[in-house]
C-alpha positions in Angstrom: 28.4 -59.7 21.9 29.6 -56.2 22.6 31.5 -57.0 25.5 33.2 -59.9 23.8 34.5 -57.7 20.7 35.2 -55.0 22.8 37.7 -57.4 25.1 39.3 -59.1 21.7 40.1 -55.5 20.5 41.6 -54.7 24.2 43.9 -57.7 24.0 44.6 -56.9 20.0 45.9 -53.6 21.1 48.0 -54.9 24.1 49.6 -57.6 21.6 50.1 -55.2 18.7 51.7 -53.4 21.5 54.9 -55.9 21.8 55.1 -56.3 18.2 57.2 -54.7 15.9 55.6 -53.0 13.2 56.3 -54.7 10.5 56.2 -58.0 12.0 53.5 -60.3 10.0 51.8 -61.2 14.0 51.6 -56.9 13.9 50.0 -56.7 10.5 47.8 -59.8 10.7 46.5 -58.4 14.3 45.9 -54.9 13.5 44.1 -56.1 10.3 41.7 -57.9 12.4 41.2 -55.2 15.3 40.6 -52.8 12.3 37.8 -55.7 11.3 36.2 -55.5 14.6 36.1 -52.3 15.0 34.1 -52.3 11.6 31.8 -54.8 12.2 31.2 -53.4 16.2 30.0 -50.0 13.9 28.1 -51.7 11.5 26.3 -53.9 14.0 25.5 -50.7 16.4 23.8 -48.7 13.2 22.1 -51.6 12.2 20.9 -51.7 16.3 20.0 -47.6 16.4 17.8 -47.8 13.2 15.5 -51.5 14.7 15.2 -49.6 17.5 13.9 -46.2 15.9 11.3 -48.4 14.4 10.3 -50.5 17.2 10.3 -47.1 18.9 7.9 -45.6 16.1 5.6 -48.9 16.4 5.1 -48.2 20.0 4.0 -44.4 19.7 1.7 -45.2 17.0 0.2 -47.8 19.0 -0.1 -45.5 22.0 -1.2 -42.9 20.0 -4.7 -44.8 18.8 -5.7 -45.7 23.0 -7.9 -42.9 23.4 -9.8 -43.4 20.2 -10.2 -46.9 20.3 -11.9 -46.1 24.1 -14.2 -43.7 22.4 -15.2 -46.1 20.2 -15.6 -48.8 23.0 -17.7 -46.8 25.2 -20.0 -46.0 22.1 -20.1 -49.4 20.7 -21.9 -50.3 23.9 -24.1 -47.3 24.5 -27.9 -47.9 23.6 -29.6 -46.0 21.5 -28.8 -43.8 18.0 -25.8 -41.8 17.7 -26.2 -38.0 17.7 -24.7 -36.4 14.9 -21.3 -34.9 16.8 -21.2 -38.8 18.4 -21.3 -39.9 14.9 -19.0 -37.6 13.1 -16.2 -38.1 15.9 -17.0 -42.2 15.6 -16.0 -41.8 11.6 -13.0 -39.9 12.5 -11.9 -42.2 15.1 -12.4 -45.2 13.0 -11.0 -43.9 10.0 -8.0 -42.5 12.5 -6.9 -46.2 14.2 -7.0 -48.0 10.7 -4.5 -45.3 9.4 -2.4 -45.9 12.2 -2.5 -49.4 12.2 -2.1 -49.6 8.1 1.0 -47.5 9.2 2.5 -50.3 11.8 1.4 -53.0 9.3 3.9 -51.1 7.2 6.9 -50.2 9.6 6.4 -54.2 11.2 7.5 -55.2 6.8 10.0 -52.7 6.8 11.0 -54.0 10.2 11.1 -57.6 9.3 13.0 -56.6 6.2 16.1 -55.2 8.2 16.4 -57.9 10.2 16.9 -60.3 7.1 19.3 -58.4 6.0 21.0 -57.6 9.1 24.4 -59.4 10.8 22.3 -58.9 14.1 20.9 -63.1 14.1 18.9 -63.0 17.6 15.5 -64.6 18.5 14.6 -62.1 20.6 14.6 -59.5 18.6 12.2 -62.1 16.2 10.2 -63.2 18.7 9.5 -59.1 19.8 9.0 -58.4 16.1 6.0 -61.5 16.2 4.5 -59.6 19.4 3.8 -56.5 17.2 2.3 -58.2 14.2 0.4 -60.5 17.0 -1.1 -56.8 18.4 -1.5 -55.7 15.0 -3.7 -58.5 14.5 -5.7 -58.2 17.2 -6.6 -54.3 17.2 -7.7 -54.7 13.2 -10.0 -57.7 14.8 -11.6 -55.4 17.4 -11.5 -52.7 14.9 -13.8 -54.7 12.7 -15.9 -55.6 15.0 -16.2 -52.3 16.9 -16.9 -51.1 13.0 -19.9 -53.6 12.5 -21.3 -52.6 15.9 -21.5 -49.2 15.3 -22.8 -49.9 11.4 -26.4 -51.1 12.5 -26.4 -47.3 14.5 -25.3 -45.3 11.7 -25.3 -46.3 8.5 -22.6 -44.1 7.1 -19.7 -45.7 8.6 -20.4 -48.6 6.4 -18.2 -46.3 4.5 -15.4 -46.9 6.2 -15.9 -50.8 6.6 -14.5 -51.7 3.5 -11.2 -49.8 4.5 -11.4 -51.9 7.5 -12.2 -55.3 6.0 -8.8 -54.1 3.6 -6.8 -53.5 6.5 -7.7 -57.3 8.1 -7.0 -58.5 4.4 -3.6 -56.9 4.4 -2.8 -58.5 7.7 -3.5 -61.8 6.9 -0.9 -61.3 3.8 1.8 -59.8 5.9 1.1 -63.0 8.3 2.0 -65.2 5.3 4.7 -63.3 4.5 6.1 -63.4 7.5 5.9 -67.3 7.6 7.8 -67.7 4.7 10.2 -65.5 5.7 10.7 -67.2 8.8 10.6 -70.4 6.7 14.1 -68.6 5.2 15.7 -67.8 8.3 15.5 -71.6 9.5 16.7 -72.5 5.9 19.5 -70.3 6.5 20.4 -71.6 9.8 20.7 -74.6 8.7 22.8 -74.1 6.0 25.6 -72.2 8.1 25.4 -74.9 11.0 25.7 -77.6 7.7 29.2 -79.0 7.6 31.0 -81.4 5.7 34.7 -83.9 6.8 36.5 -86.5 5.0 39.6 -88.8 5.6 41.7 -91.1 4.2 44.6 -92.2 3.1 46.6 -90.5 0.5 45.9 -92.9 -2.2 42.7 -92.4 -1.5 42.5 -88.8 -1.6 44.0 -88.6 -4.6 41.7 -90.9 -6.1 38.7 -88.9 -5.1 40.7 -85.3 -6.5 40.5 -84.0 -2.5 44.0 -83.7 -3.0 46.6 -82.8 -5.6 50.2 -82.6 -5.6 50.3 -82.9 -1.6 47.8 -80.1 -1.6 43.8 -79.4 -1.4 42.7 -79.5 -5.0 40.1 -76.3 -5.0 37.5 -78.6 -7.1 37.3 -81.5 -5.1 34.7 -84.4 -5.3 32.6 -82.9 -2.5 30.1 -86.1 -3.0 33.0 -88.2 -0.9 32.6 -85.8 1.8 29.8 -87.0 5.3 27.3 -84.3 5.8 26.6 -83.1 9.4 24.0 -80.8 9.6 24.2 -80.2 13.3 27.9 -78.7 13.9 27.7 -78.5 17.6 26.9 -82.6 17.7 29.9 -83.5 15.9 32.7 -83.1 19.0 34.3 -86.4 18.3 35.2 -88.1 15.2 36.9 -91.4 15.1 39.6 -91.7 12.2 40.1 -95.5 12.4 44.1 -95.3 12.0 47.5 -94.5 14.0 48.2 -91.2 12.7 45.9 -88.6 11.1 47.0 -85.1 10.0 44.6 -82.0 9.0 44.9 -81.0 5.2 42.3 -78.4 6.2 42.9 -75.0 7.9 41.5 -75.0 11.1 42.4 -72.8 14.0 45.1 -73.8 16.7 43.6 -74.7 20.1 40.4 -75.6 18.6 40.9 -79.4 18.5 43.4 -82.0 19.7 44.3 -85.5 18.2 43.7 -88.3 20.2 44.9 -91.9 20.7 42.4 -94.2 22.3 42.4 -97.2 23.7 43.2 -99.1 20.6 45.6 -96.9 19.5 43.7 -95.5 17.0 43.6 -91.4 16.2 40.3 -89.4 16.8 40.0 -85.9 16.3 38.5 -83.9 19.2 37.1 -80.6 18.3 37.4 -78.4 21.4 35.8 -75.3 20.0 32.9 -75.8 17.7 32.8 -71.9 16.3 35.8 -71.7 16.2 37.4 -75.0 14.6 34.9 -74.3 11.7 35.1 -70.4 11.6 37.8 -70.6 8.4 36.1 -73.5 5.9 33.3 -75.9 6.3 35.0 -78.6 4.7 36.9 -80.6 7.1 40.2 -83.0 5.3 42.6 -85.1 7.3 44.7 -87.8 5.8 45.7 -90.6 7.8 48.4 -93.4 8.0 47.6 -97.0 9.0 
């Protein structure tokens, strides 16, 4: 993505280069280099502050190994506890469930930016559900490492309950985090949702799509098809001699067509970019 915005922006500048400044192909350029270079900044901050906190995730993660040894080694030694054993089992315990309360935490604040976020990428989702898929399974063997070592000294029962909380709060961010993805998809969905019409003038007209030779801002959008897969809609057959687009869509990014029956079908070459300016697709034809 980087590379891509940084190549538009080289081209930008060589093109604003053999404009004259106050051409309208100068102004409307340089506005959108000045966009990308925006949006490259924004999407680079938004990058530098995930990765602080995937970094953060990791130490604390790290930072719990040698206690959560301790506690595996006595977990499985026979016998009671002595009292130094026992008061560095309590810290320990009481240590890794801080630490993973803390990730259960940074793994909400984490899911959080990436909501909000311009930066749309699975693998950053699916990383994010290999965290909460660790959390998981530490506050599992941290509850039963906890139970083990109850039945040889009956004070950590203590710190049980802060355990059995921890598990609790787990299980909540797991539902959370299922709804949330439940919004993502919904969101997907919605910005791959697009909508066409045709017809002839008359028609048009009738159903307010058009007034005065123009697109009426509150047309009937019940006349329009729905597509809610963009990428499978590539060609669409218009059923008359000669078809124009009402609609503003990008040059280069589709081609009318005369098939075999001389009839018009619009090929869309470029999927992102035919529907990058509206979502609602207009063509009036003649036939």
């Amino acid at each position: 993505m980087k590379k891509v915005s940084i190549f538009i922006m080289i081209i930008a500048v060589l093109i604003i280069a053999s404009c004259g400044k106050n051409s309208s192909e100068y102004k409307a350029l340089k506005a959108q280099n000045d966009s990308l270079l925006l949006a490259d900044a924004q999407n680079q901050a938004e990058l530098e502050e995930i990765v602080a906190i995937f970094n953060e995730i990791e130490e604390n993660l790290a930072s719990i190994k040698e206690a959560e040894n301790y506690l595996n080694v006595q977990s499985n030694t026979p016998g009671e506890l002595t009292p130094s054993v026992k008061k560095r089992v309590r810290s320990d315990i009481q240590f890794v469930a801080d630490v993973l309360i803390k990730n259960k935490d940074k793994i909400t604040e984490l899911e959080s930016k990436l909501k909000k976020s311009s930066l749309k990428s699975g693998q950053l989702q699916k990383t994010v559900d290999g965290l909460r898929t660790e959390l998981e399974n530490k506050t599992k063997n941290l509850v039963a490492l906890s139970t083990e070592l109850k039945l040889k000294d009956e004070q950590i029962a203590n710190l049980t309950a802060n355990v059995s909380a921890l598990a609790k709060d787990v299980e909540d961010l797991r539902s959370q985090s299922d709804e949330q993805r439940q919004i993502i998809k919904a969101q997907r969905q919605e910005l791959s949702t697009v909508y066409y019409c045709y017809g002839t003038s008359k028609e048009l007209k009738e159903q307010q799509i058009i007034k005065q030779g123009q697109l009426n801002p509150t047309f009937n959008k019940d006349y329009f098809i729905k597509v809610k897969n963009r990428n499978e809609l590539k060609i669409i057959p218009l059923l008359a001699k000669k078809a124009e687009l009402l609609s503003k869509h990008p040059a280069g990014s589709y081609e009318l067509v005369t098939d075999g029956d001389k009839k018009t079908e619009l090929h869309i070459l470029d999927v992102e970019t035919f529907w990058s300016l509206t979502k609602y697709l207009v063509v009036r034809v003649n036939v």
